[in-house]
C-alpha positions in Angstrom: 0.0 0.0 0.0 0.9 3.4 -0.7 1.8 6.0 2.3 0.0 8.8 1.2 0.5 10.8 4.8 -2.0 12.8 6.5 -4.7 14.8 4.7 -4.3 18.3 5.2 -7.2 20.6 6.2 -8.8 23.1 3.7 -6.6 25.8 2.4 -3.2 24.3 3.1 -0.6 22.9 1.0 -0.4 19.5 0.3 2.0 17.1 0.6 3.8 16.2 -2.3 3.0 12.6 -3.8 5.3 10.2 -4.2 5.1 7.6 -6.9 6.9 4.6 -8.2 9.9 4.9 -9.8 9.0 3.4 -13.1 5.6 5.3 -12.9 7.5 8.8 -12.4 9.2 7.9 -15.5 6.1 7.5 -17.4 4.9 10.6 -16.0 8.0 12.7 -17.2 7.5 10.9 -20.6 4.5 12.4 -20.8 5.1 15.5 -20.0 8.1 15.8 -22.0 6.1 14.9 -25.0 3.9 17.4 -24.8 6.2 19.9 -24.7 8.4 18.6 -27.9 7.2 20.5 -30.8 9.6 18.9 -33.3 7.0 16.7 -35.1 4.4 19.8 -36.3 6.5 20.8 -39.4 6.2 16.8 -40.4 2.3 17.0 -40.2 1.6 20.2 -41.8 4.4 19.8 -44.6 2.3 16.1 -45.5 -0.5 18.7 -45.4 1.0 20.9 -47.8 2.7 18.2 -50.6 -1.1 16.8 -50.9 -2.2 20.1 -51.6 0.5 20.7 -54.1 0.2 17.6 -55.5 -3.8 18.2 -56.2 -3.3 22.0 -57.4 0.0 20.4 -59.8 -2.3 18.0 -61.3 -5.4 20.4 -61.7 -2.8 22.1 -64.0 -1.4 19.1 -65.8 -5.0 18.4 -67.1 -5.5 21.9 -67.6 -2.6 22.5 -69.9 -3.4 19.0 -71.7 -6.7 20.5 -71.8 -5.8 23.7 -73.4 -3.1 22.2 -75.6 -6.0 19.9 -77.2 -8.6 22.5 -77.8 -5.5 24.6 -79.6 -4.7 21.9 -81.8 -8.2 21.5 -83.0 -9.1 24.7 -83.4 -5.8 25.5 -85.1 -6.9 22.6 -87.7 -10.6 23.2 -87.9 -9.6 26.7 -89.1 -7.1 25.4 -91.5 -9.4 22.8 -92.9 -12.2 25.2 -93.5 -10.1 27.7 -95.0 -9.3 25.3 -97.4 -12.7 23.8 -97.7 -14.2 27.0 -98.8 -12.1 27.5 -101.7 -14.0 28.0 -104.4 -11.4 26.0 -106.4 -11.7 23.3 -104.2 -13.6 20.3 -105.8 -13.4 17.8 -102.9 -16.5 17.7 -100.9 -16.2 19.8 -97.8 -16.4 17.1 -95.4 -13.6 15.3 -97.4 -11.1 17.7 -97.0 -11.8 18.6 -93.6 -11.4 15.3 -92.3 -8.5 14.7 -94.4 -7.3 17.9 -92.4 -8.1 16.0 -88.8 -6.3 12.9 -90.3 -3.1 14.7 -91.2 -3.2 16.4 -87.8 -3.4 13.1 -86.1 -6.8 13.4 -84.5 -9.3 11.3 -86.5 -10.5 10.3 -83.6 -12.8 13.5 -83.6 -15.7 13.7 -85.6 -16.5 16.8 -87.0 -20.0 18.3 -88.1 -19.5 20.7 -91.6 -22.1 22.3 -93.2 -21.7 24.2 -96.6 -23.4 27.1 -97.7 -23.0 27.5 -101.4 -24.2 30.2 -104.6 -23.3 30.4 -108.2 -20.4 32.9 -106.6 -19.8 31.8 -103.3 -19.2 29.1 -100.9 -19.9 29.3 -96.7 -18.1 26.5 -94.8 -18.9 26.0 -90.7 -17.3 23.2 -88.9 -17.9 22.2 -85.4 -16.8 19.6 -83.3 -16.6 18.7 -79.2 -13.4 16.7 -78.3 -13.0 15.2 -75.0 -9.9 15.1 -72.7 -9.2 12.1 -69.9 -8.3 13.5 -66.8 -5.2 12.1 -64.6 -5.7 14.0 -61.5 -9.4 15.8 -61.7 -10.6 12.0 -61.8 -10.1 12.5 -57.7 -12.7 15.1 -57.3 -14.9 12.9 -60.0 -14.2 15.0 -62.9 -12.9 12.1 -65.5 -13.0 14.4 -68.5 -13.0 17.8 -69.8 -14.6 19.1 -73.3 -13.0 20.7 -76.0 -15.1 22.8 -78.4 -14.2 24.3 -81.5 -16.1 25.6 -84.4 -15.7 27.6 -87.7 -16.4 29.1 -90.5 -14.8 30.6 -93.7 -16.1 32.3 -96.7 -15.0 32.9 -100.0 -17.2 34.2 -102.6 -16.7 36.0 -105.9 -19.0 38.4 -105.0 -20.9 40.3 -107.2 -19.7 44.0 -106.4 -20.7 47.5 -107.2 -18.7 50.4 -107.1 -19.0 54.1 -107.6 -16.1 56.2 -107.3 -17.2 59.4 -106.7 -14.2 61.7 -107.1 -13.4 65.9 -106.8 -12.6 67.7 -109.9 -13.2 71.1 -108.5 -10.4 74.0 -109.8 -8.5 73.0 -106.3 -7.9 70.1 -107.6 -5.2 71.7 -109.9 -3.2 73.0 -107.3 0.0 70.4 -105.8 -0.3 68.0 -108.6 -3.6 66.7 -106.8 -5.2 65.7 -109.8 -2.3 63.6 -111.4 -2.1 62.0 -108.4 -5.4 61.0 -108.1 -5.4 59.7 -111.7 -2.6 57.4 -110.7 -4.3 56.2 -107.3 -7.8 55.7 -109.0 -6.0 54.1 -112.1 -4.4 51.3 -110.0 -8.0 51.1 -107.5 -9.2 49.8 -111.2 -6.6 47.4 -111.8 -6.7 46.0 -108.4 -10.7 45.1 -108.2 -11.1 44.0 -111.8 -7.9 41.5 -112.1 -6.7 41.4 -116.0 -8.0 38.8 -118.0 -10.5 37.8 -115.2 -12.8 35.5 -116.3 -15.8 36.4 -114.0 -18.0 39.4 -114.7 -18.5 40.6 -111.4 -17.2 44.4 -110.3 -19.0 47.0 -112.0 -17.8 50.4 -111.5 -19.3 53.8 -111.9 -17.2 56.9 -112.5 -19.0 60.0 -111.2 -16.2 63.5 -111.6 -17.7 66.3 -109.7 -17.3 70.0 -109.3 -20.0 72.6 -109.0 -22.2 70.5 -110.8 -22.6 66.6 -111.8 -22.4 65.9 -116.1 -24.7 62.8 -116.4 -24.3 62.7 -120.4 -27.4 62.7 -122.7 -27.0 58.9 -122.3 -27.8 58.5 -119.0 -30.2 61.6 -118.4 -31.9 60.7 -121.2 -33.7 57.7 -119.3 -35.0 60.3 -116.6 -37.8 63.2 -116.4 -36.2 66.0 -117.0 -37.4 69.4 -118.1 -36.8 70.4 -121.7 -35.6 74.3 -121.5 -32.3 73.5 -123.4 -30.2 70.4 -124.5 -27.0 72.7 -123.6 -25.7 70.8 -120.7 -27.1 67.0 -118.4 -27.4 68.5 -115.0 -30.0 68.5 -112.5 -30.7 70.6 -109.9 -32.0 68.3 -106.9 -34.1 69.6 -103.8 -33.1 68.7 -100.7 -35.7 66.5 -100.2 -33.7 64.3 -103.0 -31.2 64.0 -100.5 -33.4 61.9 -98.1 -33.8 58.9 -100.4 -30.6 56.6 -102.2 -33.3 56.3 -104.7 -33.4 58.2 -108.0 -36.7 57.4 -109.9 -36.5 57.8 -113.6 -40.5 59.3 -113.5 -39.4 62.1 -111.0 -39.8 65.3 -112.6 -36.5 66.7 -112.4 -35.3 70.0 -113.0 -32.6 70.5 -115.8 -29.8 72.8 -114.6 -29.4 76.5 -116.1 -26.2 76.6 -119.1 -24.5 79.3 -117.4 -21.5 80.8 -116.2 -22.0 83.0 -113.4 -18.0 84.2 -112.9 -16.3 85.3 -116.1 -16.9 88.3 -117.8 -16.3 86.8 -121.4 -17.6 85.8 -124.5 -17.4 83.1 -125.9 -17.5 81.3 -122.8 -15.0 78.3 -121.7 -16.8 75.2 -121.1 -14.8 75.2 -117.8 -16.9 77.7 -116.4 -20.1 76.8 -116.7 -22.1 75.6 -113.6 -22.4 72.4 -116.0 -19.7 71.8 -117.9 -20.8 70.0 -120.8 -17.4 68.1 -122.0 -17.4 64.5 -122.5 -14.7 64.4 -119.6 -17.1 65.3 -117.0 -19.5 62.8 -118.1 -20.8 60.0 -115.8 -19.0 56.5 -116.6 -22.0 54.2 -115.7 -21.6 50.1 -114.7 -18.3 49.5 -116.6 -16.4 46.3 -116.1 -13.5 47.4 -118.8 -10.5 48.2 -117.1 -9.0 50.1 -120.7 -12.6 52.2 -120.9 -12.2 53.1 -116.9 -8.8 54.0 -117.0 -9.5 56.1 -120.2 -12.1 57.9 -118.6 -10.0 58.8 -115.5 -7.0 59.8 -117.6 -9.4 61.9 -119.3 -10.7 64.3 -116.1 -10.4 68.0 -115.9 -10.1 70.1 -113.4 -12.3 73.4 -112.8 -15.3 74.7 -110.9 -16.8 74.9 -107.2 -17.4 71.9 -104.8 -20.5 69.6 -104.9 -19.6 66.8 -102.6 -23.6 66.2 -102.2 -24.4 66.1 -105.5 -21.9 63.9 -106.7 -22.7 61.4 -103.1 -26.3 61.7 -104.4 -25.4 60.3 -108.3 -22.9 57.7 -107.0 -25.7 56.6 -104.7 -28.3 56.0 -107.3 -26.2 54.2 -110.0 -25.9 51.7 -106.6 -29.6 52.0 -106.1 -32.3 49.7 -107.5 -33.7 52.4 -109.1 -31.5 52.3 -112.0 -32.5 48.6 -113.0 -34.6 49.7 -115.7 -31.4 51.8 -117.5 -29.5 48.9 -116.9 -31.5 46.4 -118.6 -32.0 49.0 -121.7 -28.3 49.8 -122.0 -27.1 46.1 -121.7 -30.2 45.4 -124.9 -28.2 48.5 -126.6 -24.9 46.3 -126.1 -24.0 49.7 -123.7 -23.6 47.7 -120.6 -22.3 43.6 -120.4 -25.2 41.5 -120.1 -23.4 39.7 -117.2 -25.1 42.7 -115.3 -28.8 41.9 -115.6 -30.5 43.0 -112.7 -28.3 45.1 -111.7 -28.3 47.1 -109.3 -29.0 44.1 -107.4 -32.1 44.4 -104.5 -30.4 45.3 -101.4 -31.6 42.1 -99.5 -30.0 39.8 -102.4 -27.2 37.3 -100.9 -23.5 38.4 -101.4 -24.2 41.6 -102.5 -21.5 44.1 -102.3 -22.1 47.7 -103.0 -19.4 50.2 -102.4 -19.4 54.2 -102.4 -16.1 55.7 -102.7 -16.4 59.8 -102.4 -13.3 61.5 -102.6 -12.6 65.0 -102.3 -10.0 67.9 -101.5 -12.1 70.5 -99.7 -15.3 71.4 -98.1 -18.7 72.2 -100.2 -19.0 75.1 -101.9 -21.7 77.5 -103.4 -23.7 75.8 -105.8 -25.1 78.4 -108.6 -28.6 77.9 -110.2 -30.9 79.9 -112.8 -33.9 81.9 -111.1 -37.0 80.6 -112.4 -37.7 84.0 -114.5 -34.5 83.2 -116.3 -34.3 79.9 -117.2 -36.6 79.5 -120.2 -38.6 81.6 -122.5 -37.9 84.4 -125.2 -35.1 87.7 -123.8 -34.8 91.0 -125.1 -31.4 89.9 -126.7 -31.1 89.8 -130.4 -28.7 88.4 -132.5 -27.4 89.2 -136.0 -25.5 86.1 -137.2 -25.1 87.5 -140.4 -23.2 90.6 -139.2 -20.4 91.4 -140.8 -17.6 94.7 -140.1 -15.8 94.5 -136.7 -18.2 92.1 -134.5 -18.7 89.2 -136.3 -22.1 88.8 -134.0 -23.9 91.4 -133.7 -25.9 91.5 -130.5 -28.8 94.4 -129.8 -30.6 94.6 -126.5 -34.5 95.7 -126.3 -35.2 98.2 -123.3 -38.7 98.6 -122.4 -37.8 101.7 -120.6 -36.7 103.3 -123.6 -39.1 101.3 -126.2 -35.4 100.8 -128.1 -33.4 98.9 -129.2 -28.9 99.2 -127.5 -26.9 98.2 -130.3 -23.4 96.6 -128.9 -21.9 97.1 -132.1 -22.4 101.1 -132.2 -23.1 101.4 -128.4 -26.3 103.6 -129.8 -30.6 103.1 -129.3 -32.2 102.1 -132.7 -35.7 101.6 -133.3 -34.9 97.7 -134.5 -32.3 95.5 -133.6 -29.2 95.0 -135.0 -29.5 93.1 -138.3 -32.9 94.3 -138.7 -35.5 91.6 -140.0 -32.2 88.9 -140.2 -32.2 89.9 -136.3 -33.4 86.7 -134.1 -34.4 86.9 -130.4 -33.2 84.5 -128.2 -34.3 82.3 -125.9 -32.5 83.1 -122.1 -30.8 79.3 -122.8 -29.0 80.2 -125.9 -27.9 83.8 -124.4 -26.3 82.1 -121.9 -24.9 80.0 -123.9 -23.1 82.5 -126.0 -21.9 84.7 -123.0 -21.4 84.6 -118.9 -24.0 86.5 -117.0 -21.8 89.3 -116.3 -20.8 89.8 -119.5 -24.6 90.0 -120.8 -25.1 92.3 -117.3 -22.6 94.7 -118.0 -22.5 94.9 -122.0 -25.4 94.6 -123.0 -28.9 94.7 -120.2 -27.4 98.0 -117.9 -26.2 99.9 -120.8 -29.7 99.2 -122.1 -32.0 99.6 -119.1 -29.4 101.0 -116.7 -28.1 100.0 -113.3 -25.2 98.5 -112.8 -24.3 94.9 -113.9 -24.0 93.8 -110.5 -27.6 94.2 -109.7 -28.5 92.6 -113.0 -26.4 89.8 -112.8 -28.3 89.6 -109.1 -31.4 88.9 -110.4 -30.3 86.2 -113.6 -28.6 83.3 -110.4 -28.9 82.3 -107.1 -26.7 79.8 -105.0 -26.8 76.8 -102.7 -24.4 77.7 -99.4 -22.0 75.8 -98.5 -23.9 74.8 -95.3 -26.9 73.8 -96.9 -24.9 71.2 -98.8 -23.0 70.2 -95.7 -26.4 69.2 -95.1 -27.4 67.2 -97.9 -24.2 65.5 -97.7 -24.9 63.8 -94.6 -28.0 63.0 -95.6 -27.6 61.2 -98.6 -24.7 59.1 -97.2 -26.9 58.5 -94.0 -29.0 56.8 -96.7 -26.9 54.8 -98.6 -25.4 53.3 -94.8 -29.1 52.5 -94.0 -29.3 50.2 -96.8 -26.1 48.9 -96.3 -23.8 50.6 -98.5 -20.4 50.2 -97.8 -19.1 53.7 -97.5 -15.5 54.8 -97.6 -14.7 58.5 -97.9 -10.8 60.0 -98.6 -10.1 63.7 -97.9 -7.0 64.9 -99.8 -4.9 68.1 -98.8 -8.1 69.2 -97.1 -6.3 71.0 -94.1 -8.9 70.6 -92.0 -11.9 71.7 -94.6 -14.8 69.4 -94.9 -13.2 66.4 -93.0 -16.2 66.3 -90.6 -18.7 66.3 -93.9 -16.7 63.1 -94.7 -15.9 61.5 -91.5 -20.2 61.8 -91.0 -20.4 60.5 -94.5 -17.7 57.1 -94.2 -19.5 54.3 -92.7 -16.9 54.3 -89.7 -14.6 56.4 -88.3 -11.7 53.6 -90.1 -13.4 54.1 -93.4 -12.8 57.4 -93.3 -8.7 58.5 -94.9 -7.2 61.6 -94.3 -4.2 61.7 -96.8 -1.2 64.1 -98.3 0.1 63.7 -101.8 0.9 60.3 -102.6 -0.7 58.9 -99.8 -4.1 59.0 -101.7 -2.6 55.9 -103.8 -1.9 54.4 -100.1 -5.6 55.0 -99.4 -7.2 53.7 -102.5 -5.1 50.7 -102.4 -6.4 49.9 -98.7 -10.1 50.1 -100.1 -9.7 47.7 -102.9 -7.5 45.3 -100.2 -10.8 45.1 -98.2 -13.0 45.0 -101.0 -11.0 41.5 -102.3 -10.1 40.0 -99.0 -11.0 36.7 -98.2 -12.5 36.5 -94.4 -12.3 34.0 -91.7 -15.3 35.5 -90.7 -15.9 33.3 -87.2 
């Protein structure tokens, strides 16, 4: 038994237990071991390899993972790229697995569909791989999916183009207009290949300045009032400029043949507010490369800037407005017969239609005839017959006076000069002959009095600058709502009428600000994305 001593009353010490000599050494054991901390690390570094060992292996699979879905999507694209080829004569699904077979991974099955016109072909592709885990298996995740899909396009797409382009008087300055030449020249080449055997880019050349030439040809197949045969212009409201459409039963105003600067006579074609030369003539739906080219070689350079009225032209020869002028021209042998129906409906497949307006400067007054002076009988009188020191002799009737101003003599006559061979002219064919100013100072305030100012005052009126602005962004607004590729290049502008063109480019990136021969830079990029073949998934 174990002498355990007295028991001590409450609130003294007690005696000190004795034990055993072999239990006091299991006690100290004990107590030692509780105090030795040397075994934690052990535990929590097994702790941490098992977590390492679990993250690690998330990642293997993960990068196998990744690595997989690469390699299939990498060849998915290739195969479809190639599948889409409209030179290809495999079937699709041929080539694509072929593709999967050469990468090794004919294991996968893949799902192609093709999409396919008389001009185009649409591949897709789709597949879902599967990777076997080797350490998400733990957590019950045996495998992980792969997807990858595509799609490629190539087409040859039935295009149309009008290259609307500045030949206002600017355009002489800095060799501007030599340069465009070149750069528009080149835009040809590049989106109507030589020798290609597809008819399938039609491109319409409109040359602007104050005015817009359509030639007899083309205006012809519109309503257009018959004051004179002088000049093809039309004076558009603004209300035109709403609409990409141009009917040909519109009643359309015929511009005024006048020149409102010069003080001459005869008159240089370059100054009237339509120049009639066959250079300024519209080029309509071409697809000759040598006939283009000819007809940009051929451009001249004079007058004010109409960047609306040349946007609003372009825009209708894209229009389906026009179908009816094409289908007569290509009967005439006037237009290739490869371009029936054209221009195409705007909701027909692979359609491309592209507006290219180029300029060097902001809108400027446009000039018209007031209404009292655009048709009818003047007061002018001509003697053709005249003979002496004026080969034409030209009177002026004053109602004021009840005579007749004789240039020749500078004197009133009761007849005109010439007498009964005297013919009065219509207000077309005066203007035609002489500028307003010239008829204002020689001949209608030396008659009537005033000065020529005034007179020439009440013959013209103009279009500002603002108002055109205007019109501007409102035709291109309506060629972008009916999906009209638009892609506007401001040369040398120096800051004048970019924002008309940056409103009028369908994007901020369509839109090319350009020096000198940096124009050929910016045509080039236009026919690059016109031609490209897309990946277009």
């Amino acid at each position: 038994m174990f002498d355990l001593g007295p028991i001590q009353a409450s609130g003294r010490a007690r005696p000190k237990v004795k034990f055993p000599a072999y239990i006091e050494g299991i006690r100290r054991r004990a107590v030692f071991f509780k105090k030795d901390e040397r075994g934690s690390l052990v535990i929590f570094s097994l702790f941490l390899f098992v977590i390492i060992m679990i993250v690690g292996g998330f990642a293997v699979d993960t990068i196998r993972h990744e690595t997989t879905r690469a390699k299939l999507q990498y060849t998915v694209d290739r195969a479809v790229l190639a599948a889409a080829d409209l030179e290809q004569t495999l079937p699709a699904q041929q080539v694509v697995d072929d593709y999967f077979a050469k990468a090794g991974l004919s294991q996968y099955p893949v799902t192609v569909t093709v999409d396919q016109g008389f001009n185009y072909r649409r591949v897709d592709a789709s597949l879902t791989g599967t990777v076997d885990t080797l350490f998400m298996n733990m957590l019950g995740v045996n495998s992980i999916d792969a997807p990858a899909q595509s799609a490629a396009m190539e087409g040859i797409m039935d295009v149309e183009i009008s290259l609307v382009l500045d030949v206002s008087g600017s355009m002489n300055s800095n060799n501007r207009l030599n340069l465009l030449k070149k750069a528009a020249k080149d835009f040809v080449d590049a989106v109507i290949p030589v020798g290609a055997a597809e008819k399938n880019v039609s491109i319409s050349i409109i040359p602007f300045a104050t005015q817009v030439n359509a030639g007899a040809g083309l205006l012809d197949y519109y309503n257009v009032s018959n004051e004179h045969s002088y000049s093809n212009c039309v004076d558009f409201q603004s209300s035109d400029f709403d609409s990409s459409a141009l009917s040909t039963t519109q009643a359309l105003q015929r511009t005024g043949h006048f020149a409102p600067w010069t003080y001459t006579r005869p008159v240089n074609s370059i100054y009237y507010v339509c120049n009639p030369d066959a250079a300024r003539e519209i080029l309509p739906w071409s697809d000759d490369p040598v006939v283009l080219k000819a007809a940009i070689d051929a451009l001249v350079a004079g007058g004010n800037t109409s960047i609306d009225v040349g946007t609003k032209w372009g825009t209708a020869l894209l229009d389906p407005s026009s179908q009816s002028i094409v289908t007569d021209k290509i009967a005439k042998n006037q237009v290739h017969a490869d371009f029936a129906g054209r221009p195409m409906n705007y909701d027909v497949k692979n359609i491309l239609k592209v507006l290219v307006v180029m300029s060097d400067g902001q809108n400027t007054s446009q000039y018209y005839l007031k209404d009292n002076y655009k048709s009818g009988l003047s007061n002018t009188f001509l003697d053709a017959n005249g003979g002496g020191t004026y080969d034409d002799r030209y009177s002026q009737y004053s109602a004021a006076y009840n005579d007749y101003y004789h240039m020749s003599s500078q004197k009133y006559y009761t007849y005109p000069d010439g007498g009964s061979d005297a013919v009065q002219l219509t207000y077309p064919d005066v203007f035609s002959l002489m500028s307003v100013n010239y008829w204002a100072y020689y001949l209608k305030a030396r008659a009537d009095g005033g000065s020529s100012s005034y007179w020439a005052n009440q013959v013209f009126g103009y279009v500002p600058g603002s108002t055109k602005n205007a019109r501007s962004s409102a035709i291109c607004g309506a060629a972008k709502s009916k999906g009209i590729l638009v892609f506007t290049i401001g040369m040398e502008t120096y800051g004048q009428g970019d924002a008309t063109l940056l409103d009028c480019a369908s994007s901020s990136a369509h839109f090319f600000d350009v020096k000198g021969v940096e124009i050929s830079e910016a045509f080039n990029a236009i026919a690059a994305k016109i031609n490209q073949l897309k990946l277009v998934q």
